[in-house]
C-alpha positions as CSV (number, residue, x, y, z in Angstrom):
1,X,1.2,-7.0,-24.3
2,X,4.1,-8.8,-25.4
3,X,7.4,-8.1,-24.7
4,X,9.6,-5.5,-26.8
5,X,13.0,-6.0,-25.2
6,X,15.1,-7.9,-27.2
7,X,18.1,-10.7,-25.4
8,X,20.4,-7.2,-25.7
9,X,18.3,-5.5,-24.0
10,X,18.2,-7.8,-20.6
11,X,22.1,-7.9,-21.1
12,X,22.7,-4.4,-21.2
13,X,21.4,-4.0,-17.9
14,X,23.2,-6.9,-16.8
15,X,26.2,-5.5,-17.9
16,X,25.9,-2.3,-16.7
17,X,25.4,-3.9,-13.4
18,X,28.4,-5.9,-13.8
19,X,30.5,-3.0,-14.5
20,X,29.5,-0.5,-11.4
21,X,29.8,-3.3,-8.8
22,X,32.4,-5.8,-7.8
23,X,30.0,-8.0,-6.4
24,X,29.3,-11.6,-8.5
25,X,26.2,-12.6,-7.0
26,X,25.2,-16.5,-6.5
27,X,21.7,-15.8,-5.2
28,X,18.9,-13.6,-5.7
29,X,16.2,-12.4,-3.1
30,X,12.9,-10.5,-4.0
31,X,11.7,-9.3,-0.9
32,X,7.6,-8.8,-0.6
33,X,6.4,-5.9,1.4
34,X,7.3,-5.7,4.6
35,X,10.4,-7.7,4.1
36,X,12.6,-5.9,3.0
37,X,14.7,-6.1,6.1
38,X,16.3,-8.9,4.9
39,X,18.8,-6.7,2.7
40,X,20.3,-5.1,5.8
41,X,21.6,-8.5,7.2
42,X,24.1,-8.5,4.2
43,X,28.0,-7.4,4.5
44,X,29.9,-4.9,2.3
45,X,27.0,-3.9,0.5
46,X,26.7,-1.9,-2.2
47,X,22.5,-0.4,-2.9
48,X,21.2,1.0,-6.4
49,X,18.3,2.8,-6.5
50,X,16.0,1.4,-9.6
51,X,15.8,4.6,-11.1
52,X,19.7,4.2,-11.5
53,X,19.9,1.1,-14.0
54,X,19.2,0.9,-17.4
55,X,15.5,-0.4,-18.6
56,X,14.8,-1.0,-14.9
57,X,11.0,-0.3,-13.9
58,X,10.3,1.9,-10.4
59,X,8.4,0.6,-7.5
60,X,5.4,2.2,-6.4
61,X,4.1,0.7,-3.4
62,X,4.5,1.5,0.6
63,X,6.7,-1.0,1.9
64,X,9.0,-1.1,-1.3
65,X,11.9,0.8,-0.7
66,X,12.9,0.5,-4.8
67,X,16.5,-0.1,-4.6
68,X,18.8,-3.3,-5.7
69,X,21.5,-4.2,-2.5
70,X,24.6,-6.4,-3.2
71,X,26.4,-8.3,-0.4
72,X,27.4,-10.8,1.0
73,X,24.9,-13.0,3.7
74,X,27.9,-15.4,5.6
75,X,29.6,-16.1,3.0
76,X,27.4,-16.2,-0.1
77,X,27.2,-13.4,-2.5
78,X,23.5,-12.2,-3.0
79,X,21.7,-9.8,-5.0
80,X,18.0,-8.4,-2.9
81,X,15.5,-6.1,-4.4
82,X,13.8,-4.4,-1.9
83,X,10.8,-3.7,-3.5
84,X,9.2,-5.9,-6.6
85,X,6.9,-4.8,-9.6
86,X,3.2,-5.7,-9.8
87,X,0.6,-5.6,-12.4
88,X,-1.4,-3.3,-10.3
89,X,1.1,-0.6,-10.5
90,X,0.4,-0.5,-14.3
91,X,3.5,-2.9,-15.5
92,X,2.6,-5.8,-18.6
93,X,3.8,-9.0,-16.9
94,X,7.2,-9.0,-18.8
95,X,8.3,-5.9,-17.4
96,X,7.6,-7.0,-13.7
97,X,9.7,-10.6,-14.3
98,X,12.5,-8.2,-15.8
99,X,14.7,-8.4,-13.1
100,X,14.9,-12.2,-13.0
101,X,16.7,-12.8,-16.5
102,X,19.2,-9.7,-15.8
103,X,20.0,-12.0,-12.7
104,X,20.9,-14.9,-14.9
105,X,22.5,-13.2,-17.1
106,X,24.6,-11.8,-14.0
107,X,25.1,-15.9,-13.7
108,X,22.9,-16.6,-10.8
109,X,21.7,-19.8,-9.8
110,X,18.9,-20.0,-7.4
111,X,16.1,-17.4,-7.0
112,X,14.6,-16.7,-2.9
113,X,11.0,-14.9,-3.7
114,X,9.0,-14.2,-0.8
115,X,5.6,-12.3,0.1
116,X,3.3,-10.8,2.3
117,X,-0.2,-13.1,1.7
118,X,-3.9,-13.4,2.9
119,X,-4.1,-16.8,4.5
120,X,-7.4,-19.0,2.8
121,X,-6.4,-22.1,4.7
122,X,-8.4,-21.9,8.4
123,X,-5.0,-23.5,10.1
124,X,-3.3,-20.8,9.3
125,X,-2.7,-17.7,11.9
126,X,-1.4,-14.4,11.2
127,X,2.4,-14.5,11.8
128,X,2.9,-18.5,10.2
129,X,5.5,-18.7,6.9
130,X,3.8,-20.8,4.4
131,X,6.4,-22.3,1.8
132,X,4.9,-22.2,-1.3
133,X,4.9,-25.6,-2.7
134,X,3.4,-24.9,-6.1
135,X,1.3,-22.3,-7.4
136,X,-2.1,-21.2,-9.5
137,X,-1.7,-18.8,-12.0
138,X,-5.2,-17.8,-12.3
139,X,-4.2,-14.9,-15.0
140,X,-1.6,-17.3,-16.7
141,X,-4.9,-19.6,-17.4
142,X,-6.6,-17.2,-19.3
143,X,-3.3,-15.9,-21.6
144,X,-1.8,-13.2,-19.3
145,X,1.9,-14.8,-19.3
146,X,5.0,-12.9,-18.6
147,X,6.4,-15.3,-21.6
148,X,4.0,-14.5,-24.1
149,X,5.4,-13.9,-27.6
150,X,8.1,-15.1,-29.8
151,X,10.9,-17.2,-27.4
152,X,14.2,-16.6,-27.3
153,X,15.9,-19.8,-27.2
154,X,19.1,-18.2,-25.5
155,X,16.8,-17.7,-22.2
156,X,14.4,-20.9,-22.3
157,X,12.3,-23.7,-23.9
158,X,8.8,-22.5,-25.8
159,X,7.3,-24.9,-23.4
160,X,9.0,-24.8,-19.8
161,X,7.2,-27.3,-17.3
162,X,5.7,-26.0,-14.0
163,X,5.6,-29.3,-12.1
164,X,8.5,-28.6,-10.2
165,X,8.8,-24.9,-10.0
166,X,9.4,-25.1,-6.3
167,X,12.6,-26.8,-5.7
168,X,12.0,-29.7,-3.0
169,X,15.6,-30.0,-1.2
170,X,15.2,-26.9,-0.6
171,X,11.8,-26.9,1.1
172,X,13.3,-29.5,2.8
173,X,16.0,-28.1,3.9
174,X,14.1,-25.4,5.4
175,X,11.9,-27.7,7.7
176,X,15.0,-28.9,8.8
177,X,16.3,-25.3,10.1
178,X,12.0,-24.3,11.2
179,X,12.8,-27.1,13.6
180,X,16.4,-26.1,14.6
181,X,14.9,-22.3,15.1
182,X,12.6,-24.1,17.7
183,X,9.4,-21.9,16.5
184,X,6.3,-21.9,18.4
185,X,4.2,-22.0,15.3
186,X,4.4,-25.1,12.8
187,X,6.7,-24.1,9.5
188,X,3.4,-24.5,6.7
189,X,3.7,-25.5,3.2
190,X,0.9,-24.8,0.9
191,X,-0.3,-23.4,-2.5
192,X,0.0,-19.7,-3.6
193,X,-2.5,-18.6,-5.6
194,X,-1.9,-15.0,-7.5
195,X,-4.5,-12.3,-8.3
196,X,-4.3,-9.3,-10.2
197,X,-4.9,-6.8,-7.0
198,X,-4.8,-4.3,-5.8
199,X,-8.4,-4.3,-3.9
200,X,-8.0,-7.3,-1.3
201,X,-10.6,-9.8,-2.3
202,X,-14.2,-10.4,-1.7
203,X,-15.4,-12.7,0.5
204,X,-17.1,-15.3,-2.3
205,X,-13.5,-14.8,-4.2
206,X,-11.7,-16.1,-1.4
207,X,-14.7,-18.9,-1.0
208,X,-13.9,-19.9,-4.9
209,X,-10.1,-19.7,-3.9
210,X,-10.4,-21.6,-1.1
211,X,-12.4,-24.4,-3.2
212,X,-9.6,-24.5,-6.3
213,X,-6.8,-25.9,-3.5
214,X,-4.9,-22.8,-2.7
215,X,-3.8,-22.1,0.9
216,X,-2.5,-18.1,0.3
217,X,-3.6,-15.5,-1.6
218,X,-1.0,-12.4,-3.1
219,X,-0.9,-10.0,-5.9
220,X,2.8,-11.2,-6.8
221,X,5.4,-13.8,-7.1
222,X,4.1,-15.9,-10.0
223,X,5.2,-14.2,-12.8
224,X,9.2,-13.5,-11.3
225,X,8.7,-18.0,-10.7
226,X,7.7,-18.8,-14.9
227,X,10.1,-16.5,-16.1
228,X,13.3,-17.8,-13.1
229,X,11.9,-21.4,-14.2
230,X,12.2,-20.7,-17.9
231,X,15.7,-19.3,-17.9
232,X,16.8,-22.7,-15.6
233,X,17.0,-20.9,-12.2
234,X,16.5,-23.1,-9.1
235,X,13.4,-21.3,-7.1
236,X,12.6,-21.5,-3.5
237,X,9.7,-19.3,-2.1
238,X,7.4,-18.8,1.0
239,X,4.4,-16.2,2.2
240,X,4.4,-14.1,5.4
241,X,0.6,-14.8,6.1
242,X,0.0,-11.3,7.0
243,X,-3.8,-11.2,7.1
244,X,-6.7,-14.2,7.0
245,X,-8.7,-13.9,4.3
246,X,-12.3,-13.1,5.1
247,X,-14.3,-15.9,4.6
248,X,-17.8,-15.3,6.7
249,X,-20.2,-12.7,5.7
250,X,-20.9,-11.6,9.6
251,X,-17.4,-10.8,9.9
252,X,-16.5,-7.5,10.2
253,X,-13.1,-7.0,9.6
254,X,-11.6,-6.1,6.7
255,X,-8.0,-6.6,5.1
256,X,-6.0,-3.3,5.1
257,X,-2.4,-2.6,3.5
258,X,-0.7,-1.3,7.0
259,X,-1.8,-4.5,8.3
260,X,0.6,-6.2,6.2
261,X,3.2,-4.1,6.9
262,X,3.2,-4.5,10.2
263,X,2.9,-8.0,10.6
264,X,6.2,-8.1,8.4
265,X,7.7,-5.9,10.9
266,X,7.2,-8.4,13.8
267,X,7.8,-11.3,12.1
268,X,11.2,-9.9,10.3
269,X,13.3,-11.4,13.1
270,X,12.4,-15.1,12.1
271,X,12.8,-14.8,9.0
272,X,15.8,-13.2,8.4
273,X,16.7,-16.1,10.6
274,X,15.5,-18.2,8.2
275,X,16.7,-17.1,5.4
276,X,20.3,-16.4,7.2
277,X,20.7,-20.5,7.7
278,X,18.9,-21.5,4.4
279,X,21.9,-19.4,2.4
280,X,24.4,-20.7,4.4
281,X,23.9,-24.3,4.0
282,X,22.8,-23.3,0.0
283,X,24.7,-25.6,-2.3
284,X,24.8,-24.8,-6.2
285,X,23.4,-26.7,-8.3
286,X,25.0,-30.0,-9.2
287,X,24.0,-29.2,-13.2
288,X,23.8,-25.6,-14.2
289,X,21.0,-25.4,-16.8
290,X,21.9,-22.6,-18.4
C-alpha cells in the first residue's frame, strides 16, 4: 500500500507536538518490548499517550506501553516512544515508520532504535546486546518498502543508500563505554535480519537465516532505519537477544512472547546504563543533512 499522507500531513503532527510541549528534542529513542524502561531515566518529562496526537497509529502489543515521553537524559533533550508499530499488528510499512519523519520535522538529529531479538548466531547467550551493524530487509527485497510511492524531495533522495545506515562512531563509541561498564558478557555486533511476525520462526527459517549472514532475528526496526536514513537522520541501534533461535529439531523448547519480556526486565539495568553514557557523550552532527 503506498502511502496517502502528504509532507502536511507529517507536519501537522509535528506541529501539534511542538505546540503542547516545551520540550525541543535533539534525540529520538524507539524502545522494543521490554525496554521501555528507558523513558523513566529522563527528567522533567512530559508523556502523550498515542491516541492523543494527530494521525498517530496505537500500539497493540504486551510490552508497549503506547505513549510518546519528552525529557531530558543528563543534559540532552530526547523524545522515547514506549511502544513501536509493527506490520503484524495490521499497519502498511509507512504508517509504522510515521513517527520517524514527525521527529525530523521536530528537528532531530540522531535516531536510538532498539529491540527485543532471537539470537541465530551460536555465540550469542540470552542476555548479550548485539549492535546492529547493518541489516536484511527480507520484505524490502521483494517490494514491501516503507518508501514506496511518489518521493517527496522535502524528506529524501528517490534512491537513499543503505551502506552506512548504522552510524560507526557511534558503534564505536559504545564499545568504548561496554568496556568502561565492565560487563561480564562481550558487547556483540552483528546483522539484524527483519521478518514479518508475529509467529516466532521455524526451525529451517532460522537455518535459511542463519545461512544469508544475519546474527538476530525481530519483527521490527528496519522500516523506522530506511525511512530515519532517507530523511538524513544519523541512526544508531542494538538487540536485546532475548531468546536463541531454535535451530535443532530434537530441541524442545520453543520461543514464547513473556520470554522476551522478561529477559528485558533483567537486562534493563545495563542498558539504560548504556544508553545513559552513549547520550551524554552524543555530539551532533558536524553537517546537518537536512
Amino acid at each position: 500500500m503506498e502511502n496517502p499522507l502528504q509532507y502536511e500531513d507529517y507536519k501537522k503532527t509535528a506541529e501539534w507536538l511542538l505546540s503542547h510541549t516545551k520540550h525541543r528534542p535533539e534525540i529520538a529513542v524507539i524502545c522494543g518490548s521490554g525496554l521501555g524502561g528507558l523513558a523513566n531515566k529522563l527528567t522533567q518529562s512530559q508523556a502523550f499517550d498515542y491516541k492523543e496526537i494527530p494521525n498517530f497509529p496505537q500500539s497493540t502489543v504486551p510490552g508497549h506501553a503506547g505513549r510518546l515521553v519528552f525529557g531530558y537524559l543528563n543534559d540532552k533533550c530526547c523524545v522515547m516512544m514506549q511502544g513501536r508499530f509493527h506490520i503484524y499488528e495490521g499497519y502498511p510499512l509507512w504508517k509504522v515508520a510515521f513517527p520517524v519523519r514527525v521527529f525530523r520535522l521536530m528537528n532531530v538529529h540522531t535516531l536510538i532504535v532498539t529491540n527485543a531479538a532471537g539470537g541465530l548466531n551460536p555465540e550469542y547467550q540470552v542476555g548479550d546486546v548485539m549492535l546492529i551493524r547493518d541489516h536484511i530487509n527480507l520484505a524490502g527485497l521483494s517490494g514491501q518498502n516503507p518508501l514506496r510511492g511518489p518521493n517527496d524531495e522535502r524528506f529524501g533522495e528517490r534512491f537513499p543508500p543503505m551502506s552506512d545506515a548504522y552510524d560507526r562512531i557511534l558503534r564505536q563509541q559504545a564499545h568504548c563505554i561496554w568496556k568502561e561498564m565492565e560487563q561480564e558478557r562481550p558487547l556483540q555486533e552483528g546483522t539484524y535480519v527483519v521478518v514479518g511476525g508475529p509467529n516466532f520462526e521455524t526451525i529451517a527459517e532460522c537455518r535459511f537465516l542463519q545461512k544469508l549472514g544475519a546474527d538476530a532475528v525481530g519483527m521490527s526496526t528496519v522500516p523506522e532505519v530506511i525511512v530515519a536514513r532517507h530523511c538524513g537522520l544519523r541512526v544508531f541501534g542494538f538487540s536485546l537477544i532475548t531468546n536463541k533461535s531454535v535451530m535443532d529439531y530434537e530441541n524442545q523448547e520453543t520461543a514464547n512472547h513473556e520470554e522476551v519480556l522478561v529477559a528485558g526486565r533483567l537486562a534493563a539495568k545495563k542498558l539504560e546504563q548504556l544508553v545513559c553514557l552513549l547520550v551524554e557523550n552524543m555530539q551532533a552532527p558536524s553537517e546537518k543533512t537536512f
